[in-house]
PLY file of the C-alpha trace (Angstrom):
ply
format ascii 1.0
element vertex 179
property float x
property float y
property float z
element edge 178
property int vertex1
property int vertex2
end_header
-97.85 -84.82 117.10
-95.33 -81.59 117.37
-92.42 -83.46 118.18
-93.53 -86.38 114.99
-93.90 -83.13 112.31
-90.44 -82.06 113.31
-88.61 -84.99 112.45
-90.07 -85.32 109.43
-89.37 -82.01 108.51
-85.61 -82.35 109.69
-85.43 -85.65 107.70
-86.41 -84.32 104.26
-83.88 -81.17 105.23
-80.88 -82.21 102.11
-78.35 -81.56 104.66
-77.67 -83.55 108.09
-78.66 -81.77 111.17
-77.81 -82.39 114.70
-78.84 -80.51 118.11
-76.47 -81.38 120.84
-77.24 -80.08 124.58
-74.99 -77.96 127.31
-73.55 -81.18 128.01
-72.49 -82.19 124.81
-74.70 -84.81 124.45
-76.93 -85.65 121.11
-80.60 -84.87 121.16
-81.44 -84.63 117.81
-80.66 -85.23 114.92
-81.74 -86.12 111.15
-81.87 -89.31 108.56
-78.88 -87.37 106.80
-76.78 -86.80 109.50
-76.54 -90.84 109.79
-75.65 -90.87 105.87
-72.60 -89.01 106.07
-71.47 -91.04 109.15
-72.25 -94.67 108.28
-69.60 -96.32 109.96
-71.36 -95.17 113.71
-74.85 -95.36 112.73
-75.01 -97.76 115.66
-73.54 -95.39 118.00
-75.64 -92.29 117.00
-78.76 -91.95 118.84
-79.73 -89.65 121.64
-78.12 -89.35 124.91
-74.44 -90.10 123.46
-71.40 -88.04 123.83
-70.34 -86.18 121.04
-66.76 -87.29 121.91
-67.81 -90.66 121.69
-69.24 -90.70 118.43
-65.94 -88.60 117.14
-63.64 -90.79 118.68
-65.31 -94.20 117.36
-65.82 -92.78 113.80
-61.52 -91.99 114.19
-61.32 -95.45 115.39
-63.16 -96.73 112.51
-61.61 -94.78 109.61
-64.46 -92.60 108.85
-62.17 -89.84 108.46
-59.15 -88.94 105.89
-56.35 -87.59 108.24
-53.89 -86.31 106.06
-51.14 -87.82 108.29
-52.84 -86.13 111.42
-52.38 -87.97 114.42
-55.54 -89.34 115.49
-55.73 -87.98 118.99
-54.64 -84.69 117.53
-57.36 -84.46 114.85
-60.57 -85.72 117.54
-58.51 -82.72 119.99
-59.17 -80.36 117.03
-62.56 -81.25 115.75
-63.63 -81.36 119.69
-62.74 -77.76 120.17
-64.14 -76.91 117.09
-67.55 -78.40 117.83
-67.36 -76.61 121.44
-66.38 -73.33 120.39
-68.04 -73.00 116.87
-66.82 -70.46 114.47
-66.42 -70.89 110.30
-67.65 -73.97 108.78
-65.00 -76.39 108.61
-64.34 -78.60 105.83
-64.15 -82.93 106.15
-63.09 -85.15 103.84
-65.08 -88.95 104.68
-62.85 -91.77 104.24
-65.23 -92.77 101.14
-63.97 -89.73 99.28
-67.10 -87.11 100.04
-66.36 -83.91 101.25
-68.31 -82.34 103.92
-69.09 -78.95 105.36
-69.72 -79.13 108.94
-71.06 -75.79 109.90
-72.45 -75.21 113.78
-73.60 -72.52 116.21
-73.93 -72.21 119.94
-77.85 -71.92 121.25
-79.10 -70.03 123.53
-79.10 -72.93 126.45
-75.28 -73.62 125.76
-76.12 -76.57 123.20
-74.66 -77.25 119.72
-76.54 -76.75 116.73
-75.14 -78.54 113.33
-75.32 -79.09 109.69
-73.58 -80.91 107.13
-73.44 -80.07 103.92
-72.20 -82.62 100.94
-69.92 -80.13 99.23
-67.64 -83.18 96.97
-68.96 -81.70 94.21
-67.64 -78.40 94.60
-64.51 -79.63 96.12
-63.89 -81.61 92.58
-64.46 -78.55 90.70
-61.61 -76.74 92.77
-59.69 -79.82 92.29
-60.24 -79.51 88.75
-59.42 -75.76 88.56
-56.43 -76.06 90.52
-55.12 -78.58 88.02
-55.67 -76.37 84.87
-54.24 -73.70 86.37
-51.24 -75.68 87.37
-51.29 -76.64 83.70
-51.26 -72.76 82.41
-48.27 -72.06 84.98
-46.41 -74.65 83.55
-47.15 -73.21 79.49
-46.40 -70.05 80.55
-43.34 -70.47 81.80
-42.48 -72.61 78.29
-43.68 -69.40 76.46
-41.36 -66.77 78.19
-38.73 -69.13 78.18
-39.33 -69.20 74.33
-39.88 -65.86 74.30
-36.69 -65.32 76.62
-34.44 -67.21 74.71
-35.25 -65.75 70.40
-32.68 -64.01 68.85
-35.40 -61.50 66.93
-36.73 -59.45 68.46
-40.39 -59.67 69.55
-43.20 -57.17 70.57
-47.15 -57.46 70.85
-49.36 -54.59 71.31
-52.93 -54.65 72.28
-56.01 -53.54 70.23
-55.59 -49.69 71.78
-51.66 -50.28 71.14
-50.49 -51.15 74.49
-47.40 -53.42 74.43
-48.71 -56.33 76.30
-45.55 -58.36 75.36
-41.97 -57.60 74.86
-38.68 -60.64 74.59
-35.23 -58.94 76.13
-33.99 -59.26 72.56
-36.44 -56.61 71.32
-35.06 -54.53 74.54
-31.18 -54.98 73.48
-31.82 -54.35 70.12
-33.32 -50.63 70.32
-31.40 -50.11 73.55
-34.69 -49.80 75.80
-34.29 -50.66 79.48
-36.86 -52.82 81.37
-38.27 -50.20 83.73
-38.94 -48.21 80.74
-40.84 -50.64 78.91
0 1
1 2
2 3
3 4
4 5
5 6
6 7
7 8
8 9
9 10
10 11
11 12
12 13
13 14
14 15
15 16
16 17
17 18
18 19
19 20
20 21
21 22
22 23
23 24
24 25
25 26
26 27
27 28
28 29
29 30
30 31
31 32
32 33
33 34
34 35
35 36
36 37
37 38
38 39
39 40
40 41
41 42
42 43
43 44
44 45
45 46
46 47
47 48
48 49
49 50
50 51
51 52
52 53
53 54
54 55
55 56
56 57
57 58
58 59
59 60
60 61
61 62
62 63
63 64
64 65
65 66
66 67
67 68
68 69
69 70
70 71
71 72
72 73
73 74
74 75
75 76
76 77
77 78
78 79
79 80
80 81
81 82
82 83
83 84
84 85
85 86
86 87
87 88
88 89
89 90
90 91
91 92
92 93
93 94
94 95
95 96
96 97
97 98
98 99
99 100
100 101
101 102
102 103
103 104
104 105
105 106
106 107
107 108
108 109
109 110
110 111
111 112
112 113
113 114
114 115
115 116
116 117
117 118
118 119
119 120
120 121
121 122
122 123
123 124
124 125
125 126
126 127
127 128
128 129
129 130
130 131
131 132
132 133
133 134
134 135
135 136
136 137
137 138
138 139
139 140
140 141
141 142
142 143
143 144
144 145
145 146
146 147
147 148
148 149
149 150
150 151
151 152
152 153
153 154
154 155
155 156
156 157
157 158
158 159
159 160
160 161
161 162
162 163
163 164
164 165
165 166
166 167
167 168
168 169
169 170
170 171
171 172
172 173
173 174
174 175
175 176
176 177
177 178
């Protein structure tokens, strides 16, 4: 009856959660730890290798690799999983992005979760493209700014220059460092 509440509490956990023992091998794990690896949900169940189910979700593409070779990148998340430290972050060959985060027990096992975090990953996708975009118009404005034969100068609300053009410097004979 112990061992029946426990998996249902671990299967309405949001995140996927695996337990694997000194040996490496799975011995429990949740509904949601199957979702985010659908191409092996025949090969997870208890008693298998980690390495196995690594190296057949390589074999099957259930990874992005970013060019990594494949031996390299199983070599990686291996050590990884055997010597956990900070979460590490997986994109899934459907697009999701995952946060594998795991801890050592006490009896030398593997404790894991995965967290979907595409969501987030989007939104620094999205960030990281605006502010690419700002770069870009900032560099147009002090090129602009850069290249006008008046003179230009901008001072704050408490009268702080906050923008000067070099032709404002040339023409009252102020030098940068002074500005």
């Amino acid at each position: 009856k112990s061992r029946s509440r426990l998996t249902h509490a671990l299967d309405t956990m949001a995140d996927g959660f695996a337990l694997y023992d000194a040996d490496d091998r799975l011995v429990l794990y949740n509904r949601k730890y199957v979702d985010y690896s659908p191409l092996v949900a025949d090969v997870i169940m208890p008693g298998v290798p980690k390495e196995e189910i690594l190296r057949t979700s390589v074999r099957r593409g259930a990874f992005v690799l970013n060019g990594m070779d494949p031996e390299d990148y199983i070599q990686s998340r291996l050590q990884k999983h055997r010597n956990p430290g900070d979460p590490t972050e997986v994109q899934l060959s459907d697009g999701r992005w995952i946060l594998i985060t795991e801890k050592r027990t006490d009896d030398g096992g593997v404790v894991g979760t995965r967290s979907d975090i595409t969501e987030m990953k989007r939104r620094e996708m999205e960030m990281l493209r605006i502010s690419q975009q700002l770069h870009a118009k900032n560099l147009q404005f002090d090129t602009a700014l850069s290249n006008m034969v008046q003179g230009l100068c901008m001072f704050d609300k408490d009268q702080r220059l906050i923008v000067v053009n070099r032709r404002y410097l040339e023409i009252y004979g102020f030098s940068p460092d002074v500005v």
